[in-house]
N, C-alpha and C positions, 0 to 999 in steps of 0.2 A: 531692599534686598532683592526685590522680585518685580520683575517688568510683564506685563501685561504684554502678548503679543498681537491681541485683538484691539486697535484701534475702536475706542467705545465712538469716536467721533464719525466711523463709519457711516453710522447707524440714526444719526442726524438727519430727519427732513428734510426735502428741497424746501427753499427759502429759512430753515433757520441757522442760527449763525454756526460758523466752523470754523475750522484752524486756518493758516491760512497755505497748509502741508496740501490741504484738498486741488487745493486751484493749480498747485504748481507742481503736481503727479496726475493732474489731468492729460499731457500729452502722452506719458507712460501709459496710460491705463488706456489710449485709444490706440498705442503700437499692440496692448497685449490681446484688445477682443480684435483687430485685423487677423494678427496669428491665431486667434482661435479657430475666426470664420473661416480663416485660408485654409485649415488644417483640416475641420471640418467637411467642407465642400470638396474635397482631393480624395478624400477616403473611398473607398470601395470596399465596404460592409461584408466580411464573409459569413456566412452560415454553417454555425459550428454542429448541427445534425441537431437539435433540440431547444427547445422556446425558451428565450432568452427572457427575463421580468428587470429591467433596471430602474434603481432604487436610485439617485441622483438630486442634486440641489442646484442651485443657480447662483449661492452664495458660497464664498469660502469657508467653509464649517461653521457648525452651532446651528445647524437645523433640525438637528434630534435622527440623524438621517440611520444609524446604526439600528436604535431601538424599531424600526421600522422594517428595515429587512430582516430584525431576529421573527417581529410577528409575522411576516408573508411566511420567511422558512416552518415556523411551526403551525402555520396557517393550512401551509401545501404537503406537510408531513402528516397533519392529520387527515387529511383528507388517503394516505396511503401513495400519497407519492414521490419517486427518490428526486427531492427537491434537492440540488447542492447549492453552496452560497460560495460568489468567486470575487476576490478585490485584489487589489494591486500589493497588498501588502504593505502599506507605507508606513515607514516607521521602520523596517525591516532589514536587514542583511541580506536573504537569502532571494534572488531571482525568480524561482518556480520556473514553469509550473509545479507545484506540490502539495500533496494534503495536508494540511494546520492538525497535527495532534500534540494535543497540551499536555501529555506526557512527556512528551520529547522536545518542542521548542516552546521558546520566549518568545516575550512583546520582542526582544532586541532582535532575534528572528526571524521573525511574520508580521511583526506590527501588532500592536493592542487590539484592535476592533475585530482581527480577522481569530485570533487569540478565543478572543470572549465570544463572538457567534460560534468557534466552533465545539462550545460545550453544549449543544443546542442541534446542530446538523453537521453534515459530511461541509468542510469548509477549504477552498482553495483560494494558493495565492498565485500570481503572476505577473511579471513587469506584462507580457505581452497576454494583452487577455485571450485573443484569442486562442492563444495557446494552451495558454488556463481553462478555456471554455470546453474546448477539445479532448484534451484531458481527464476533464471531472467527467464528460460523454461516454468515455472511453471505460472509466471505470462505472459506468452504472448510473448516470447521472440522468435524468430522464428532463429536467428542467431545472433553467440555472437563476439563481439571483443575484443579478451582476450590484457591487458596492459600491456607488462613486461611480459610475461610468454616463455620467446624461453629454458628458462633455469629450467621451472617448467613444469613435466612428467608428473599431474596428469591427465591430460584432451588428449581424443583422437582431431587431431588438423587437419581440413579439407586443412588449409592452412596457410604456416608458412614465414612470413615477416621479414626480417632481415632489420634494417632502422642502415645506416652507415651516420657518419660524412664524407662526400667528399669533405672538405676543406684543403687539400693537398699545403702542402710550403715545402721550400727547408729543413727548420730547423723542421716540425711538418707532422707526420702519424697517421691516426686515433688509431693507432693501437700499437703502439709505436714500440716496436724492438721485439715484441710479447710473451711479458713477461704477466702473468697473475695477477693476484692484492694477495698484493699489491705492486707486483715488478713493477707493471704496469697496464694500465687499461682494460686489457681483464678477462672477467667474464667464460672463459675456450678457450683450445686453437683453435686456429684460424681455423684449418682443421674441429676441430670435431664441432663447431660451424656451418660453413657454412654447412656440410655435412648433417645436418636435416632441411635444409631450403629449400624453395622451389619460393623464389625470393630475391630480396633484392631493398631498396627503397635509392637510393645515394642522402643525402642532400646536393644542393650544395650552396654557393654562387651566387648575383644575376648576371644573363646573362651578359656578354658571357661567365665568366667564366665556361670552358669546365672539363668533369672529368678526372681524371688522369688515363693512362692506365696501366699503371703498376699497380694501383689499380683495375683494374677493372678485370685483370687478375687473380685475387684472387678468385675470386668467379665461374668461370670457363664455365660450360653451365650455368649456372643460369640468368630467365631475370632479366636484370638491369632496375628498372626504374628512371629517374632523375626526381627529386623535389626541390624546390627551397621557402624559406620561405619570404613570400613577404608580410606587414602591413597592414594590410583588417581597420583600423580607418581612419578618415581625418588626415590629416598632422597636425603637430606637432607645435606651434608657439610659438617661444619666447627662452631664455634661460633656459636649464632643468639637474637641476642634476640627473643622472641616477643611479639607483642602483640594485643589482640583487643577489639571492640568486639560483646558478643553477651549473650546474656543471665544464661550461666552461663558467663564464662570462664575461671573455674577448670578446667573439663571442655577448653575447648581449649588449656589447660595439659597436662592430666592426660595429653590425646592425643598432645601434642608429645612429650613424654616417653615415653610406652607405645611408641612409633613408633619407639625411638632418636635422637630430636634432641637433641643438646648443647646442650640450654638454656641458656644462662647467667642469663640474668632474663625474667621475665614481664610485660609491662606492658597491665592488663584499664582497657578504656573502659565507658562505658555502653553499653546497646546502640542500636544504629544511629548512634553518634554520627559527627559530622560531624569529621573529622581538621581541625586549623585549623596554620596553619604552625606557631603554636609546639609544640604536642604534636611533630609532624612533627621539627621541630629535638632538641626533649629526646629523642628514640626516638634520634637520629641519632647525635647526643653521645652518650649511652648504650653503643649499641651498639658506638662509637669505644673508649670505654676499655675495654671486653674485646674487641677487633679481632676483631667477630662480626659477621655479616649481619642483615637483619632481615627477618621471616617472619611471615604474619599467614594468616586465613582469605583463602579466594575472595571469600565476603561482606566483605568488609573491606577488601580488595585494590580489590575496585569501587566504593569511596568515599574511592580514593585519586586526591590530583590527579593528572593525565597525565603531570607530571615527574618523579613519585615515584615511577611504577608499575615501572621498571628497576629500583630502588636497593632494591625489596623483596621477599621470593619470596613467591606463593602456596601457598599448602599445600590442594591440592584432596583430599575426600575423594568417598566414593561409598557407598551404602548397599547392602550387599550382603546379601541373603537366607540365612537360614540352611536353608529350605526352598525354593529357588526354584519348584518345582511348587504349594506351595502359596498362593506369588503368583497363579500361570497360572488355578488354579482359582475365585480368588475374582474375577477378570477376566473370565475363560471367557463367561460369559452376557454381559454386557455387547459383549465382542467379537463374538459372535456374534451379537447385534441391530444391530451397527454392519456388518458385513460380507454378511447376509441383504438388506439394504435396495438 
């Protein structure tokens, strides 16, 4: 009924074996990092009046990159500063620049993710970030968290966040055999991505699970810091059919389960998809003949119509630091240009 839109074969190691879709979307996937580099290198960065923090992957979603700028925002709010958070909106209808208030629009909108951070902080959307950036300035905005932007030039960027998948197996690499999309899921290649970064945040699996070094040698001087996505609601009770629209939802399988939830079935969308009644129906029926609830992300719960939003539970997580000081320190100068002024 439902197609996966996240090639799992991505995610394959160089040298072991793959479709043979990889070898013959190889020329693709070197026309699309040319147009990156090119797009990149042309840019002329403007300076929207306040310190920019971009939160950014190297892969085409399923890096956990969301939960990562909700904790910087309430990292930088607690701290007493008018942190805003600013994304392109994807998934969205409306242009911007504008402020995300959930009283007033949808995922269909704003987009899901800008939706969900803005229960949390002042939240802007924009095709043109800088615009967006300017904007959120304008009203009060004292330092920005750009969403998704490590691969968009338009903004001078005080500090640049790389958040990688660190769930590393014998058969799966974040990164696959470092082929670019859609040979594979890197968004340009691997060198010239890390090489404008200036940390990078490794999601991992929950404790002990340790990060891999041969991973971690990729990134080179750069600090690493480890983060781990752990369920901020009460626990979970009863039998619950899971479902998810995201880009590795095998992983918010893997989670429901790691967590204690009585799974009984898993049902994975593409990512961002748009729930249409009949999926909504077949979840329902599902769910009926093993007299289970039904449970999806926060992302996913915000691109549920308003009749449905009862009948399903959210499963909110939260990215929690395994070194929280050395969040504080790779912050530290930034705050303290934003609080000196």
């Amino acid at each position: 009924m439902i197609k996966l839109a996240t090639p799992r074969w991505w995610y394959v190691r160089k040298g072991a074996p793959a479709p043979v879709a990889r070898a013959l979307l190889k020329p693709l996937s070197w026309v699309w990092a040319a147009a990156t580099a090119g797009r990149i290198a042309r840019a002329s960065p403007v300076d929207c009046g306040a310190p920019v923090i971009c939160v950014g992957n190297l892969t085409v979603g399923g890096s956990g990159k969301t939960p990562i700028v909700m904790a910087l925002l309430d990292r930088l709010r607690a701290e007493g500063l008018a942190a805003h958070g600013l994304s392109r909106g994807y998934g969205g209808r409306l242009k911007g620049p504008l402020r995300v208030d959930p009283a007033l629009h949808t995922a269909a909108d704003v987009g899901d993710e800008p939706l969900m951070l803005a229960e949390h902080a002042p939240v802007w959307i924009a095709r043109d970030r800088a615009e967006g950036a300017r904007a959120a300035v304008a009203n009060g905005a004292e330092l920005i968290v750009l969403d998704d932007g490590h691969q968009n030039p338009s903004l001078v960027k005080a500090l640049s966040i790389l958040v990688v998948d660190g769930d590393t197996t014998a058969e799966a690499w974040p990164f696959g055999d470092g082929a670019v999309f859609p040979a594979g899921p890197l968004r340009e290649p691997l060198t010239a991505g890390v090489s404008r970064a200036n940390a990078v945040v490794l999601l991992l699996p929950p404790a002990p699970f340790a990060p891999d070094p041969e991973l971690l040698a990729l990134f080179g001087d750069l600090p690493v810091l480890l983060a781990r996505l752990s369920p901020s609601g009460p626990a979970v009770e009863g039998p619950q059919l899971g479902f998810a629209g995201v880009a590795k939802p095998w992983k918010v399988e893997a989670s429901l389960k790691a967590a204690g939830v009585d799974l009984v079935e898993f049902v994975p969308f593409p990512d961002h998809a748009p729930f249409k009644a009949e999926d909504l129906r077949f979840l329902a029926d599902r769910a009926a003949v093993f007299r289970a609830g039904l449970i999806t992300t926060e992302k996913d719960w915000a691109r549920l119509p308003p009749d449905w939003r009862s009948r399903v539970r959210a499963w909110p997580v939260r990215a929690v630091f395994d070194d929280p000081a050395a969040l504080d320190r790779l912050l530290a100068p930034l705050v303290a240009s934003v609080t000196v002024l």
